[in-house]
Structure formats: structure tokens, C-alpha cells
N, C-alpha and C positions, 0 to 999 in steps of 0.2 A: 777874553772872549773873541776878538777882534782876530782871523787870521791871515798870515800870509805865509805864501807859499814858494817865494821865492827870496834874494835879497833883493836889495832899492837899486842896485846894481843892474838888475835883470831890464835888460832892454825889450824882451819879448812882452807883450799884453794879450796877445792873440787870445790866449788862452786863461776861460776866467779866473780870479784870484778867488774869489769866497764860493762856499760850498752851501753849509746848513747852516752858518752861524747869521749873525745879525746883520745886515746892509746899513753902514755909518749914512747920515744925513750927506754929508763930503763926497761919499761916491755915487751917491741918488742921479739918476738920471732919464731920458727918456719922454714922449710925450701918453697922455691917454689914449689918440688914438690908434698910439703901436696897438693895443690889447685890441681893437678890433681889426685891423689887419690880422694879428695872431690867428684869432678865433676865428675869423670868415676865411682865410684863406686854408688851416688846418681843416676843416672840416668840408672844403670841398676835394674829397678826396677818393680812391675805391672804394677803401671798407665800407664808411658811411652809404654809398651805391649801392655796393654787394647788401648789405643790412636792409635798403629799401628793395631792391628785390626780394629778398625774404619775406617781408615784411607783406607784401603785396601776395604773396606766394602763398603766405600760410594763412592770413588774417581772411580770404576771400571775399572781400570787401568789393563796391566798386571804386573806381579812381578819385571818385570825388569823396565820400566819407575815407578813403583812405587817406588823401590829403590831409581832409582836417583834424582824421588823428593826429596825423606828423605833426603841424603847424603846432598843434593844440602841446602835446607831448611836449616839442622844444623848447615853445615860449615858456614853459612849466619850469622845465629843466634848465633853459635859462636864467631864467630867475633865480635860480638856489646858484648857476656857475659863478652869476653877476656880483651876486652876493659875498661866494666866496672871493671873488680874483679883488674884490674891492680890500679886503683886510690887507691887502699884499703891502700897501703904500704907507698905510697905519703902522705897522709894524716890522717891516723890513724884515721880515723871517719867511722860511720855506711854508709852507702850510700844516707840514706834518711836525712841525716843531714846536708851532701854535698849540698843536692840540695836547701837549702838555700840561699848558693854562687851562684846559678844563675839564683832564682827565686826570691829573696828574703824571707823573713821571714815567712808572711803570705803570700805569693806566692807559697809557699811551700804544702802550706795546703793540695791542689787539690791532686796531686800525689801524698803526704805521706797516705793521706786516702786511696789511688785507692790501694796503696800497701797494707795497714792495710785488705782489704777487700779479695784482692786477693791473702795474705796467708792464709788467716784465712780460704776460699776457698780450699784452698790445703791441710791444716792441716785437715775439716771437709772427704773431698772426701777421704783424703788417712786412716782415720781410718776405714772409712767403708770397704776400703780392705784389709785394716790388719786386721778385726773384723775377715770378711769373709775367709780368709788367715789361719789364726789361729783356728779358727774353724774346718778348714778342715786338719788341721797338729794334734790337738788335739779335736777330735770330742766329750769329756765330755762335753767341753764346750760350751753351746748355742751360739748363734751369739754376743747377747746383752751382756753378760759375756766377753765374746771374744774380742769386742769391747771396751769394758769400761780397759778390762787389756792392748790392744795395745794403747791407748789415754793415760790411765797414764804414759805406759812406757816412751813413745814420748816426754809427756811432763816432766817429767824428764831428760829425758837426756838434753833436751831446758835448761832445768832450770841450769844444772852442766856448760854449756855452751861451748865456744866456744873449749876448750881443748880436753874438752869429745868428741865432735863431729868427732874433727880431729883425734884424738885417734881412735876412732872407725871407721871411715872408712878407716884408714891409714890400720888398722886390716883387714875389710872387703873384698877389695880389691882383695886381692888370693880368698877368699871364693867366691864374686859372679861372678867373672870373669872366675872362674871354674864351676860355676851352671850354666852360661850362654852358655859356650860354651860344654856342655855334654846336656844343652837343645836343642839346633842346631842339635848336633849329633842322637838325639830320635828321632828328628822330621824332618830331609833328612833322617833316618832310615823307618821311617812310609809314607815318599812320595814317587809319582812317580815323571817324567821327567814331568810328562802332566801337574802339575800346573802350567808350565811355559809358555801355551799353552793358558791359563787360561787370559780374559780381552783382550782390544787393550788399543791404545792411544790414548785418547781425550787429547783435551786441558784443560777443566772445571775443571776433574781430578787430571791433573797431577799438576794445577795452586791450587787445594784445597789443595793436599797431599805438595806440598812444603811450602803453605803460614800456614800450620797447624805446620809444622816441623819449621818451622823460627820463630813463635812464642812461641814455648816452650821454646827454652833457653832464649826468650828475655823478657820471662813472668819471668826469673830469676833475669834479669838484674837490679831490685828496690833494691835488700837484695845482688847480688855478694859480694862490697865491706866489708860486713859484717864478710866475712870470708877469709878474707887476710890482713885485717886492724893489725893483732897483729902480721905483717911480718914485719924485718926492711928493715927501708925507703933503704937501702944500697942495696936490691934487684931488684933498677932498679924498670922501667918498663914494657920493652922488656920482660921478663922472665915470671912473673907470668902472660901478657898475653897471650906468648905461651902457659903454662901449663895450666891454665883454657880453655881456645882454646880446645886443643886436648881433655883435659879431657869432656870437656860438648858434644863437637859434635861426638867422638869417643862412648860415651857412649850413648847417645839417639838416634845413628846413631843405634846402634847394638840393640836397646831396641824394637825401632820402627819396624824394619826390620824383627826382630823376632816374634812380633806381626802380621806383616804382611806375615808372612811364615805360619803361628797358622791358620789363616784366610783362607789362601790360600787350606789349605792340610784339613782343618775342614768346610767347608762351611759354615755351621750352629752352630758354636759355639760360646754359648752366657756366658761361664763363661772361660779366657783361662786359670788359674791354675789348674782348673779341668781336661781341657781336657791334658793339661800336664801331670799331677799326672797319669791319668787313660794311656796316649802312655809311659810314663816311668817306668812302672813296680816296683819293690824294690827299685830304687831310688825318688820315688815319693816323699815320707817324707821327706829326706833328700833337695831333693830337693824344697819343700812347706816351708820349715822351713828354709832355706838360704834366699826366697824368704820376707818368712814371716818378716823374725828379719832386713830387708831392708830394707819393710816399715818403718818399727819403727823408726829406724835411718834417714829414709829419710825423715819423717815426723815429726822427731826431729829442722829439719832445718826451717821446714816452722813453728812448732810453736818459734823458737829463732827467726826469720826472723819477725814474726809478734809481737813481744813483744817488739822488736827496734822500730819497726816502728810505735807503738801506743804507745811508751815513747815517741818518737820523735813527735809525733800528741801533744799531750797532754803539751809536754815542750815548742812548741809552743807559747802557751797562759801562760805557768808559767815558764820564763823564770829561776827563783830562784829556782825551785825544781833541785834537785840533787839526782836519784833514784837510793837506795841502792839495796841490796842482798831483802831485803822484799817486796821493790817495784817490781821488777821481780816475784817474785813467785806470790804475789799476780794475778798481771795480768796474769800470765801463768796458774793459779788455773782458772781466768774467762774465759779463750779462751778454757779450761779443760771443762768446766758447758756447756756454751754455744752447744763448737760441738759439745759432745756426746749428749746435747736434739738433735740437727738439725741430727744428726747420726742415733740416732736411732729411731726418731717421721719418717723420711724420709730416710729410709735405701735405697729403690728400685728405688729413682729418685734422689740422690745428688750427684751420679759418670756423668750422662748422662746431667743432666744441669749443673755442674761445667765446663765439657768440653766444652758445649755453651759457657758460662760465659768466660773462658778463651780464646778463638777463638775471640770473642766481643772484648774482651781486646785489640786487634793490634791495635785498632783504636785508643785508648789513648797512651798505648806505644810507639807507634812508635814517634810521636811528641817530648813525653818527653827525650826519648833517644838520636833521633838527636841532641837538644840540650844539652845536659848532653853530649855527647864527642865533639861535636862542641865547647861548652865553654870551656870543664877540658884540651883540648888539641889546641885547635890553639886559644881561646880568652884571656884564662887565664896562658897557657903555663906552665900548673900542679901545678900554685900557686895559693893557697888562704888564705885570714889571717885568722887563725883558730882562734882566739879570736873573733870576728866581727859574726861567726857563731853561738855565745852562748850567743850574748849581746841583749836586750830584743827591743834595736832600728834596728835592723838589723844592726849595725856599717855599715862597707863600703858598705852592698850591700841592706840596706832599708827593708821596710818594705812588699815591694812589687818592685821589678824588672819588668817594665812594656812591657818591650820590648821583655824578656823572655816569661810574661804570655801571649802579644797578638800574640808572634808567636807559643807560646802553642795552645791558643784556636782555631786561623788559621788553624794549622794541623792538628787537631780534626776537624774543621766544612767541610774542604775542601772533606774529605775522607765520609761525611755524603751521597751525590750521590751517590757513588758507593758503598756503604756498602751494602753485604750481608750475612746474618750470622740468626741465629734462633730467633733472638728476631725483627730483622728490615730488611726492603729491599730500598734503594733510587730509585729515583725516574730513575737514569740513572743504574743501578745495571745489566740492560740486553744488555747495548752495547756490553760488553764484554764474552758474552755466561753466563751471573750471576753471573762472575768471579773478586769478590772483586781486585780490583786494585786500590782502595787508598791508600793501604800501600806503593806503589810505586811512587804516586803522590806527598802524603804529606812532606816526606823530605827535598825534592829540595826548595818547597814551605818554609814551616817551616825557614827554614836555609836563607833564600834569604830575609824570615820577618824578621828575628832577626838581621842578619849582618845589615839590611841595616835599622834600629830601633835604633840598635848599635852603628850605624855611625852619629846618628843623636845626639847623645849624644854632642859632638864639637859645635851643636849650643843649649847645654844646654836645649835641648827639653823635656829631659829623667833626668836630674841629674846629677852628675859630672862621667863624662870620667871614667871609668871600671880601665883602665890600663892607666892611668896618672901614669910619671915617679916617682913622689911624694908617692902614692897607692903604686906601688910596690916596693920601698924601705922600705914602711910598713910592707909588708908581708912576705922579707926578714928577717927583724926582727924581727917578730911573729916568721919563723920557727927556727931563730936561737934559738930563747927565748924556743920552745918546744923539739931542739934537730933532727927538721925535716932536 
């Protein structure tokens, strides 16, 4: 299970050696509050901006119920990230390898895809703003030039891996937490009192502006464990989900808000670095280029995040591959190929339908999430036999977990009514003034099919018993055997 990718010979490290397999207690390393440097520094970024002006744009809210949607949304949404990035240290695995343990094998399939699709989403959208980004930091260079240099950079750094990443925003950290907060200061410099004057409170609004903010950290939540897994297991719980906590919702609380200040004081502004650049005077550049080298970094994440989770698609079906140092580059070269066609065949419409696309997304997430901390913390009580995850029978948890997948599909179909979003509207979508409220339905539902699917397992309905005393003397003995 254990791989490596090069011989003991290889004097290079740069580049990291494990992929989707298990992280040994031996190479454990790292503090907790890497994971909030991660999390606050990834999230103060454009997209997150470009999203609060949206947000502020569409909801017609005024500044101040627009706020506490946001706030309200993240901390939400933080809680399920916190929650997730906490399993990372538990179990030394990717996250979408976990969900094996509670989908089974090929139960797994569904949402390891949904995630392959929706980094690969975020890796496309965020080159086209660091193209644009770069462009206007260094105006030699055309868009498509500009482009094609923040995509290699990004995947690059994907490629050096999880060190580098941490590395670099452990660094970054003073840098944009200082561009953030001297951009605040230009732009209450260039407003008056009256924006605040600016919109009322509906409900439609203020129900869009929060369920748009609770879904961006939880559109994190498939890849969290990816970047806390090389913590030792001796970190506890409790701690790295504080630090992810604060770091995600602290940072896309102030991202959004900012965005939504941009909105507020520019009516009509349809690109916001620009109009920053142009209210910041001599600090423009400095400031576009903090902004810019953010992207990169932050878009670093989503192509590593998607290159786990399309090994982990793929290892699936070939339970015997063990994908080295060449396996990684290669697919990180094809997510390379790929988005810059999609980047730049479709520069001017892959920022505005991604954010559909991810908006749509609640309606899968939410389901699988409930169950992903419903099972990691009160089913399975943060144990799983990490051998049985890499065996091509599914070992203890099959080939398909059916009680997982029907209260998957359950909280997915249930929320089909009330869906509204840019691609679909149900059929009940207007009870609530248009105001998607299945993400709030599905959970209870979800959790209520599985426990009680769960329970049904005692008369052998389902396969044998999850947590028979038997099973978990098993997977005490896996962790002893991995040093967990």
C-alpha cells in the first residue's frame, strides 16, 4: 500500500513522493496552524471578491444584511470544512479515499467524480483570472500569454506538492492579509456614508447571499482532508478543526465582504481588480501583483486537489496501480492541456457559468457531507481499517455500501422540488419566494435514511453490522499496524 516513486537513491525530495495512498505515522509532519494559514490565506483571493460582488449585485440586499448573510454562510460552511480537514490527521488519507469507508468501493464512484469535475472547474475559472490578473500587472503580455504562464505556474506548484503549498502560503499570509486590508482602507477612502443607505431586506436575498456563502467552503470540503493528512495523528481532533474553522470562514468572510464593498461604492463595475488598481493609485501594481501571485497559489490547490481525486477515480477500477512521481505529473500535464483549451476557446463565459455550476453543486454536497461526518464521527467513532480501503473487494466496507448510497441518492432527489439555481427550477421552487431550501431539508432526511438503513443491518438486510465488536478490534489493529 505504501508507495514510492523513486529509488532511496534519488536525491531529489522537491517533489512529493505519496499521492492517494496512506501517509505512514514516520513521514507525519507539520504544525496545526499550517491549516489556518492555508485556509485564510487561500481564500483571500479574486474569485472569492468577484463572488461578493455578485453576491451583493444579485441579492439587493443593503451592506449590512448583506454582511451578515456572508459571516453567517461561512461560519456555516466552516464548520462542515473544519470538520472535514480534521479527519486528515486521523487517518493519513486523501479525503476522497475515506469515502470508500462509507460508501463503499464502487459507491464511491459518484462523488469522487463530482469532485474530479469540480476542481477541475476551479482550476479552469481561476486561470482565466490570474490570465486577466497578470495581464494587467504586466501589460506586455497578451491575455492568452498571461494565461498560459499562470496555469503552468499553478500546476507546478500542484505538481512539487503538498510542502510547497504549505510553504507558500505559510509565506503569503503577511503578504495578503496586508493587500487586503490597505484594499479596505482605498476603498472607505473613495466611499461615502450613503452606501450604507444603499438596498433593504428581502428575504430571497438575504436566503441567496447566505446559501452562496455556505456553499463555498463546503464546495471545499471533497479535497480539506488532503491538506492536513501529512499532520500527526497526535494533533488530536479538536485543534485542526478550530484552525481550518477560523482560517476558511475568517478568510472568505473578509473576501466576500470586500467584494461586496467594491459593488457597493462602483455600481457598475464589471471587472473588480481593475477598478481597484484604478481607486489605489501607486499602490495598484503592488497591489495586482499580491493579488495576482494568489491566484496561482490558490489555484495550485485545486489542480493538487484534482489530481487525488482523478487517481483515486481511476485506482478504483485498478486496485494494483500504485501511482508514482510520473503518474502525478502526467495527469497534472492533462488538467494543464485541457483548461487552458477551455480558458481560452472560452475566456468571457467560464468565470459566470462556473459560479452556476458551483451554486448547483449544494444540492450533491450537501447529502454527501452529512454523511461523511455523520459516519467519521458518531458511526464509525474516527475509526476505519485503512487496509480494507485499498483492497479491490472493498474488505470490510464492500463493494458498494447501500445504505450510504440510498440515503445519498435520497438527499439529492428530495431537494429536486425546491431546487433553484441557473440550469433548473422544481416544480415547488416558488413556495418559498424562489428561495432554494433543500439544502436545509435534505440533511435531516439523508441522516434519518442512513441511521435507520444502518439499523437494519442486525437483521442482515444490508450485510454484516458496520461496528460489530469483532470489526473493530480489526481496525484497532490496522491502526496499530500503520502507527495511527
Amino acid at each position: 500500500m505504501d508507495e514510492t516513486s523513486v529509488s532511496c537513491d534519488d536525491k531529489s525530495n522537491l517533489i512529493e513522493k505519496y499521492s492517494a495512498s496512506f501517509i505512514p505515522e514516520s513521514e507525519r509532519h507539520g504544525k496545526v496552524r499550517d491549516l489556518f494559514t492555508l485556509w485564510l490565506t487561500t481564500n483571500i483571493a479574486p474569485l472569492p471578491i468577484v463572488t461578493g460582488v455578485t453576491i451583493y449585485k444579485i441579492s439587493h440586499l443593503s451592506l449590512f444584511w448583506c454582511i451578515t448573510a456572508i459571516i453567517l454562510g461561512h461560519s456555516l460552511g466552516g464548520i462542515v470544512l473544519g470538520a472535514c480537514s480534521a479527519q486528515g490527521p486521523r487517518m493519513g488519507l486523501a479525503q476522497m479515499v475515506q469515502a470508500r469507508g462509507q460508501f463503499g468501493r464502487y459507491g464511491s464512484v459518484i462523488i469522487t467524480l463530482i469532485s474530479s469535475i469540480l476542481y477541475f472547474g476551479f482550476f479552469t475559472s481561476n486561470t482565466v483570472l490570474a490570465g486577466e490578473a497578470l495581464h494587467n500587472v504586466v501589460s506586455v503580455f497578451n491575455i492568452k500569454a498571461a494565461t498560459v504562464s499562470a496555469a503552468i505556474a499553478a500546476i507546478t506548484i500542484g505538481i512539487l506538492g503538498y510542502k510547497t503549498i504549505h510553504f507558500l502560503n505559510k509565506c503569503g499570509i503577511w503578504f495578503m492579509v496586508t493587500a487586503l486590508a490597505l484594499s479596505f482602507v482605498i476603498i472607505f477612502q473613495e466611499s461615502s456614508l450613503s452606501i450604507w443607505n444603499i438596498g433593504l431586506f428581502n428575504a430571497w436575498g438575504w436566503f441567496f447571499a447566505f446559501t452562496s456563502s455556505l456553499v463555498w467552503n463546503i464546495s471545499y470540503s471533497c479535497y480539506t482532508s488532503d491538506y492536513s493528512r501529512y499532520l500527526p495523528k497526535t494533533v488530536g481532533i479538536f485543534n485542526p478543526f478550530i484552525a481550518s474553522f477560523f482560517g476558511s470562514s475568517i478568510g472568505a468572510s473578509l473576501s466576500f465582504i470586500f467584494g461586496s464593498f467594491l459593488a457597493a461604492c462602483e455600481p457598475h463595475i464589471s471587472d473588480p481588480l481593475h477598478a481597484l488598481s484604478i481607486a489605489s493609485g501607486y499602490l495598484s501594481i503592488p497591489l495586482l501583483l499580491l493579488f495576482t501571485l494568489n491566484i496561482i497559489s490558490h489555484n495550485a490547490l485545486n489542480a493538487y486537489g484534482a489530481v487525488l481525486t482523478i487517481i483515486t477515480f481511476i485506482q478504483t477500477f485498478y486496485a494494483q496501480w500504485l501511482p508514482k512521481r510520473l503518474s502525478r505529473i502526467s495527469i497534472s500535464a492533462s488538467i494543464l492541456t485541457i483548461g487552458l483549451i477551455l480558458s481560452l476557446a472560452f475566456t468571457n463565459n467560464v468565470v459566470p457559468v462556473f459560479l452556476n455550476i458551483v451554486f448547483s453543486l449544494l444540492i450533491v454536497l450537501v447529502p454527501w457531507v452529512s454523511i461523511n461526518i455523520f459516519d467519521f464521527y458518531f458511526m464509525n467513532k474516527c475509526n476505519y481499517d485503512i487496509d480494507s480501503l485499498f483492497e479491490s473487494d472493498g474488505g470490510l466496507y464492500g463493494l458498494v455500501d447501500y445504505p450510504a448510497v440510498i440515503a445519498f441518492i435520497s438527499g439529492v432527489l428530495i431537494q429536486i422540488p425546491f431546487a433553484k439555481n441557473a440550469f433548473f427550477s422544481g416544480p415547488l421552487s416558488n413556495i418559498f419566494s424562489s428561495i432554494d431550501m433543500g439544502w436545509l431539508i435534505s440533511p435531516p432526511i439523508t441522516l434519518m435514511i442512513f441511521y435507520s438503513l444502518n439499523r437494519l443491518r442486525n437483521f442482515n438486510l444490508f450485510g454484516k453490522t458496520r461496528m460489530s465488536v469483532a470489526v473493530h478490534e480489526i481496525r484497532l489493529r490496522s491502526d496499530e499496524k500503520h502507527g495511527l
